[in-house]
N, C-alpha and C positions, 0 to 999 in steps of 0.2 A: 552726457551719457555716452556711453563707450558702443560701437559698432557691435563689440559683441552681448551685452548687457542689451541692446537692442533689439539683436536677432534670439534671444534667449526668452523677452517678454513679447515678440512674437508669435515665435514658435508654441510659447506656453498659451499663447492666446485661442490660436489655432486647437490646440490638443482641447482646453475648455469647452471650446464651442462642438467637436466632436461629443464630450459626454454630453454636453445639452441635447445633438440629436439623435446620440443613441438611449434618452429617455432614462439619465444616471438619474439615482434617487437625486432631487433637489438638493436636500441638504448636504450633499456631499460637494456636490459642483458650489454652492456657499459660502463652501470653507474657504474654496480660492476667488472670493468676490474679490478680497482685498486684500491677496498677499499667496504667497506659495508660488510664484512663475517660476524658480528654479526645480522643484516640485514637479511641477507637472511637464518642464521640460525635459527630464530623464525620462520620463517615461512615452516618448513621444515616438518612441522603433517602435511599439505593441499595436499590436491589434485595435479597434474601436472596444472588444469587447474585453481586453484583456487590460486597457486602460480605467474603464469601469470600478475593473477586480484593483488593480493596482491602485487608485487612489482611493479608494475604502482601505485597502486594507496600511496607507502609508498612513491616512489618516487615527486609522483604530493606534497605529501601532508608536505616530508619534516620531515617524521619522526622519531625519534629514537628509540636506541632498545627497551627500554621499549613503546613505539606506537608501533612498527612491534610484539611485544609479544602478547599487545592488542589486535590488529586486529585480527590475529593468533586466538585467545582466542574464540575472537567473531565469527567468522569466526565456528568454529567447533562446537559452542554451538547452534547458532541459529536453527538448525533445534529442535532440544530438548527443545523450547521454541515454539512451536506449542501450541495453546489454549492459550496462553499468551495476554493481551489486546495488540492491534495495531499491532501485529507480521503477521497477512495479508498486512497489509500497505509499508510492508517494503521487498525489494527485494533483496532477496541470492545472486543472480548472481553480486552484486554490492556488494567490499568489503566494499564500505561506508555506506551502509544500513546496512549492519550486527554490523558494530562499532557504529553507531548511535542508533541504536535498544539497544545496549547495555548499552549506557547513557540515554536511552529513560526509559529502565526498573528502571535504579538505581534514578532516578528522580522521580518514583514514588513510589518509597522506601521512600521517605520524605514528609514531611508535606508540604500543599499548603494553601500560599506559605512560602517562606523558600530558604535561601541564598543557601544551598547546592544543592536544587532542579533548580532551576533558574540556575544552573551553571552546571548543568548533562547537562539538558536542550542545554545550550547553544554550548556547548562541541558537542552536538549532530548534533545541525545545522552548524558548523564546516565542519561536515564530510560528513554528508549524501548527497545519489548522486541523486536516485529517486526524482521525485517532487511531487508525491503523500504521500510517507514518509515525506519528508519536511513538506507538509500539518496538520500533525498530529503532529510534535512536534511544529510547530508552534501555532497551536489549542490547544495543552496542554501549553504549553508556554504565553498562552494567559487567560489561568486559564477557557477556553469553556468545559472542557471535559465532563461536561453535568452530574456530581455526586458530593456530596457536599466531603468536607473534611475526615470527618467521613468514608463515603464510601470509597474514594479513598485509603485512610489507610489499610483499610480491604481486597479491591482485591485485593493491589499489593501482596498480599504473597499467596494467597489462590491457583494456581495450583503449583503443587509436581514434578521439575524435574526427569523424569525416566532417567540414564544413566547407558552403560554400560561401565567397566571398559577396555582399551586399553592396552594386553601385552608392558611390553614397555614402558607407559606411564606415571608410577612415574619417573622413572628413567631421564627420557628426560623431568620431568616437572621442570620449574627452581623454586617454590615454589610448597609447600609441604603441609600438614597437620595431624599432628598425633592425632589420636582418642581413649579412653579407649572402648574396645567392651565388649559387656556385651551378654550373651546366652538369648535368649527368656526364655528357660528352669528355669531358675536365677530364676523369679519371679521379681517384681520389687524391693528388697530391693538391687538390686548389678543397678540395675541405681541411687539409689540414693546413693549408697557406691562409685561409680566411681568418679577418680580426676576429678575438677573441673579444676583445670588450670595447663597446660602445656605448657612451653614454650623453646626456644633457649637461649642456655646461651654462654659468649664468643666467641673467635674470632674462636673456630672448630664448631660454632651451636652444641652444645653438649644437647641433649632436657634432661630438667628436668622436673618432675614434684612433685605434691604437696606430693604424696605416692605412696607405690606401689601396682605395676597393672600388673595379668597374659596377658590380652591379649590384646593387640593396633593392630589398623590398620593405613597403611602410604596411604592417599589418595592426589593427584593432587589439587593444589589451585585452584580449582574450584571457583566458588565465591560465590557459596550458602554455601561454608563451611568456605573457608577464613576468613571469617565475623561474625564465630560464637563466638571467643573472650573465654569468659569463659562459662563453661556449656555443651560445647559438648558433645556430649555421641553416641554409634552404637548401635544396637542392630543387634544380630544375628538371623535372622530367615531360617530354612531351606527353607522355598519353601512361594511362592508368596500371598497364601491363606489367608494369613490376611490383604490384603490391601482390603480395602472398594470400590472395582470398578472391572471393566472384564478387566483381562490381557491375554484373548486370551488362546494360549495353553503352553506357557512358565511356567506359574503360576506353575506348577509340576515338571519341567522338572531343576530346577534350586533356589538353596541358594538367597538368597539376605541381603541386608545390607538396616538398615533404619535410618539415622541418624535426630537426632532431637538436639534443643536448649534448656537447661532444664532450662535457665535462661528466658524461657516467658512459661509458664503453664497456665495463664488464657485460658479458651475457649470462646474465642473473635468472630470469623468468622463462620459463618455456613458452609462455603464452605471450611474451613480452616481444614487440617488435622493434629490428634493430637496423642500421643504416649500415650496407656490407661490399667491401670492394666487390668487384665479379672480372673475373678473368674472361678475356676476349669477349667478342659481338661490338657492338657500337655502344652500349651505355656502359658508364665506369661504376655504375653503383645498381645496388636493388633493396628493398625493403624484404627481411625475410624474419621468419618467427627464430623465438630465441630455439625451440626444440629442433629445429632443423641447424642451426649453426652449430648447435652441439654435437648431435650425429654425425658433424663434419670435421668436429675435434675444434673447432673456433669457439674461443673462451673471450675474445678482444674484438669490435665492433669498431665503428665509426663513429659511432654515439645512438643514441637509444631514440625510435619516431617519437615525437612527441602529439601530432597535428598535422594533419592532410587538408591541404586547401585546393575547393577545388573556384577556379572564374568564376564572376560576375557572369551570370544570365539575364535577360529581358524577361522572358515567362519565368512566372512564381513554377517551382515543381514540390513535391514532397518528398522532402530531402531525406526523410528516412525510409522511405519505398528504395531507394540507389541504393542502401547501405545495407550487402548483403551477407554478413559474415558467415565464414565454413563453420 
């Protein structure tokens, strides 16, 4: 048996004996008397109580490791999709809301209509358990959502998830992502000096890329980064002050990361934020809304934020109390 097949029926070992003593219905915890360790190892980031929800409902639903990943995925993201459209409609406490919500978003990632969107869509009503959420993929599914084409194009990207990083949680994530990071300090000629593409090569994932680069960062396949394909880039800023909104009293107190897509630079979205040289002071860059670079006559960006990362903390906080948009 393989060291990680090892630590996998471990781990799962451990998560089992949690629902035993948070009093999971028996027959659920059963199911994994003799079999499901991969199962119940995705879902081993959640809560005591959200692991409960989670393996009822993998069980109801019948699904495999990559679904119990899913859920898992969704499941810890959703709160960090606050301000997001229909993210009131859809209820936490239900792991099918949270996995719905998450084909609800990627459905409007695409154009309406459109075979991929139709098919997020449908994946969605699958899952979801609320009937109010129902309501709303059914209404987008129905092409009602009340904003023409055009529009809907433009909001799905325009709010910036704030997260913060989990000691831990590269390590325990089973996809990965590596990034060239570049200093605020740099000026912009080291974002556009940064490789553009980097990838896994053979059977050890051995990452190559296109040249070389002092500094990478390894971040969790998240899925606002997953998705960035070529063009990625971080930028290193010490402290919070250059994002365009009130972040409260963190904004001083803590570095952050702000990763953008350098392969879409138009400034398309007013609400849409965007990675932007800035003429003199100490930092070469600032995060600004697309409605302000147009005021300024700037139509060409640096590339578009995709994701704010902020450290690894010791104290648990509530990560959506920090995240205080104008």
């Amino acid at each position: 048996m393989s060291s990680v097949e090892q630590n996998r029926l471990v781990v799962a070992a451990k998560v089992r004996d949690s629902l035993i003593h948070s009093k999971t219905d028996p027959e659920i915890v059963a199911e994994f008397d003799t079999g499901g360790s991969e199962l119940l190892y995705e879902i081993r980031l959640l809560s005591v109580q959200q692991r409960a929800a989670a393996a009822r409902f993998i069980l109801e639903k019948k699904l495999d490791a990559k679904g119990a990943e899913d859920l898992a995925r969704a499941t810890k993201d959703f709160p960090r999709r606050r301000g997001d459209k229909g993210w009131e409609s859809f209820d936490y406490t239900h792991p099918g809301d949270c996995l719905a919500f998450m084909y609800y978003r990627q459905a409007r990632e695409h154009k309406n209509p459109s075979e991929p969107r139709t098919s997020a869509l449908e994946e969605a009503l699958k899952v979801v358990e609320s009937e109010k959420a129902r309501n709303v993929i059914l209404k987008e599914l129905g092409g009602e959502s009340g904003e023409s084409e055009e529009e809907g194009d433009v909001v799905a990207g325009v709010k910036v998830p704030v997260v913060r990083l989990q000691f831990g949680e590269v390590a325990e994530s089973s996809r990965v992502v590596i990034l060239p990071v570049c200093k605020a300090e740099e000026k912009d000629k080291e974002v556009m000096e940064a490789p553009w593409e980097c990838e896994s090569e053979g059977e050890f994932g051995v990452v190559v890329a296109e040249k070389g680069w002092k500094r990478w960062v390894v971040l969790p396949g998240w899925e606002p980064v997953v998705g960035l394909g070529k063009g990625g880039v971080v930028v290193s800023f010490s402290d919070a002050r250059v994002l365009p909104w009130k972040v409260n009293r963190w904004y001083k107190e803590e570095p952050i990361l702000v990763v953008a897509d350098r392969s879409k630079k138009d400034v398309e979205a007013d609400d849409g934020f965007y990675l932007a040289a800035m003429d003199g002071g100490d930092m070469g860059f600032k995060v600004e809304r697309g409605s302000a670079l147009k005021e300024a006559g700037v139509t060409e960006s640096l590339g578009t934020v995709v994701l704010i990362v902020r450290p690894p903390k010791d104290e648990t906080e509530n990560e959506l109390a920090d995240e205080d948009w104008e």
